[in-house]
DRENKE-45761 format. One record per residue (C-alpha): x, y, z; residue number from 1; chain. Coordinates in steps of 0.2 Angstrom, whole numbers. Example, Ala and Ser with C-alpha at 12.3 -4.5 7.8 and 13.67 -1.06 7.14 Angstrom:
<atoms>
u_v_w_k_c
62_-22_39_1_A
68_-5_36_2_A
</atoms>
This chain:
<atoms>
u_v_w_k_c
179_-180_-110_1_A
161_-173_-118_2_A
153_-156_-115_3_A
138_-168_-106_4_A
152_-168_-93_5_A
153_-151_-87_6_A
137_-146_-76_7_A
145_-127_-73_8_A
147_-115_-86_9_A
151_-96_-86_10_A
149_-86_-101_11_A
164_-74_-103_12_A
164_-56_-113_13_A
177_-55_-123_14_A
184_-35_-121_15_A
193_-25_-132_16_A
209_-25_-123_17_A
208_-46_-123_18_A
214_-43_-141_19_A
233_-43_-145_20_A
242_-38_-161_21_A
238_-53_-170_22_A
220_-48_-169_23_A
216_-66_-158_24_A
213_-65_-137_25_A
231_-66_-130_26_A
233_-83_-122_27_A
237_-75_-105_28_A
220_-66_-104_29_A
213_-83_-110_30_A
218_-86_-90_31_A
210_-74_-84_32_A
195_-82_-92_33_A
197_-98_-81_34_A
199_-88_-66_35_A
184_-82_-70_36_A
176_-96_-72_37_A
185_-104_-56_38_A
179_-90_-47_39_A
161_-91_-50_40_A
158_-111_-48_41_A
164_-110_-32_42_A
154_-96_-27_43_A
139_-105_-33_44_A
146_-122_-25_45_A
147_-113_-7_46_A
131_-101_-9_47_A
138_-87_-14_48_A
154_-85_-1_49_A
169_-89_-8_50_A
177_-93_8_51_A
175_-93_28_52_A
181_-93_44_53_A
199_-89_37_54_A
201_-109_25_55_A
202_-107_7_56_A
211_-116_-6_57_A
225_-113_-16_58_A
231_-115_-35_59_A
246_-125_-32_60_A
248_-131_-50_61_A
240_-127_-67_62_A
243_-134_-83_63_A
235_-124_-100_64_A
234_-130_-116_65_A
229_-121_-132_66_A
222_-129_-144_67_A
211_-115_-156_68_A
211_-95_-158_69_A
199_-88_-148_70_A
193_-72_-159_71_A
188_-54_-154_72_A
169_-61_-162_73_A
168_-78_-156_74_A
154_-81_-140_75_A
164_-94_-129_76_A
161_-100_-111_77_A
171_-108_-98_78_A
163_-126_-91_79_A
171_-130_-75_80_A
172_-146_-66_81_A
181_-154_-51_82_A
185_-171_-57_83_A
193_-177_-41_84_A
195_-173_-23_85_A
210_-180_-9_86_A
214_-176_7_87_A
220_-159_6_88_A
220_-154_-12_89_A
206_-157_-27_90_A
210_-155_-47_91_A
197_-145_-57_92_A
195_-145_-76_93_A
190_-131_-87_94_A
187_-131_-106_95_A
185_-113_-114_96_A
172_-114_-129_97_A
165_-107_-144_98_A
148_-106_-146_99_A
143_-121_-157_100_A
158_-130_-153_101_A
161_-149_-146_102_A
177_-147_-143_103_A
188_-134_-133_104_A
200_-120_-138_105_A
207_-122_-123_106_A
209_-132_-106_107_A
217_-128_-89_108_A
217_-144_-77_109_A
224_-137_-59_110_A
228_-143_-42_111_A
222_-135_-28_112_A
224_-136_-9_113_A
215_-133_6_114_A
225_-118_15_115_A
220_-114_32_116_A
226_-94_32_117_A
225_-91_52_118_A
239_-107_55_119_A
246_-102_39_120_A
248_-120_34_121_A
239_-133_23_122_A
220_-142_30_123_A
209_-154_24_124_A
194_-149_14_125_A
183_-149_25_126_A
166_-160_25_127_A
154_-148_18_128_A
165_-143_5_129_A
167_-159_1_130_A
147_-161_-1_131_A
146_-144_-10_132_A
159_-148_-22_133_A
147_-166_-23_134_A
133_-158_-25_135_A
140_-147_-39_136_A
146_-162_-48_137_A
128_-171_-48_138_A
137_-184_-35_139_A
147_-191_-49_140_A
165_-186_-42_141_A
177_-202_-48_142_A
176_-218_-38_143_A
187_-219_-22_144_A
183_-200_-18_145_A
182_-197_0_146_A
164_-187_6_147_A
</atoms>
């Protein structure tokens, strides 16, 4: 995986109260980054409503590795993608990087599933998510994706 192969980035500000007693951003606030993140590429990906008519998805899963500090100075952004999309769920990526950097100081790869909230039970992403989330990734989703 390359930086060439994130199209969505969000810069994030790195607060005061991010920083912990060993003077780095505390690694739970370093999620609040990729919700952040998270939070503005599907906005963008469904024209600025996150969600409608009651369907939304759902982090079922999330795995976070840390790789680097992330320091009270640095300049660092979040690059999203979603790398693959099922029946019912999709898995996004998300690097958080310094300015300058190739590689990340750390990545979250989650699962997340279409939730329909007036049946209260799972759905299918629906077509035109599946063509936003497309269009999003410049209509390179993996081979085999459903659209």
């Amino acid at each position: 995986m390359a930086l060439e192969e994130f199209y969505h980035a969000t810069p994030i500000q790195i607060r005061f109260n991010d920083v912990d007693g060993f003077e780095h951003v505390n690694n739970t606030i370093i999620q609040e980054y990729f919700d952040i993140g998270r939070v503005h590429y599907l906005r963008e990906a469904f024209g600025g409503e996150l969600w409608k008519n009651d369907k939304v998805v759902l982090i079922v899963s999330i795995k976070t590795d840390f790789f680097k500090q992330t320091l009270p100075d640095d300049q660092v952004r979040v690059l999203t993608r979603v790398y693959h999309l099922g029946g019912k769920s999709l898995r996004m990526l998300q690097w958080l990087v310094k300015e300058g950097d190739a590689e990340p100081t750390a990545t979250c790869d989650s699962v997340m599933a279409g939730y329909d909230q007036a049946s209260q039970s799972g759905m299918l992403i629906p077509d035109d998510w599946r063509r936003a989330f497309d269009r999003m990734e410049k209509g390179r989703l993996i081979p085999g994706t459903a659209l």
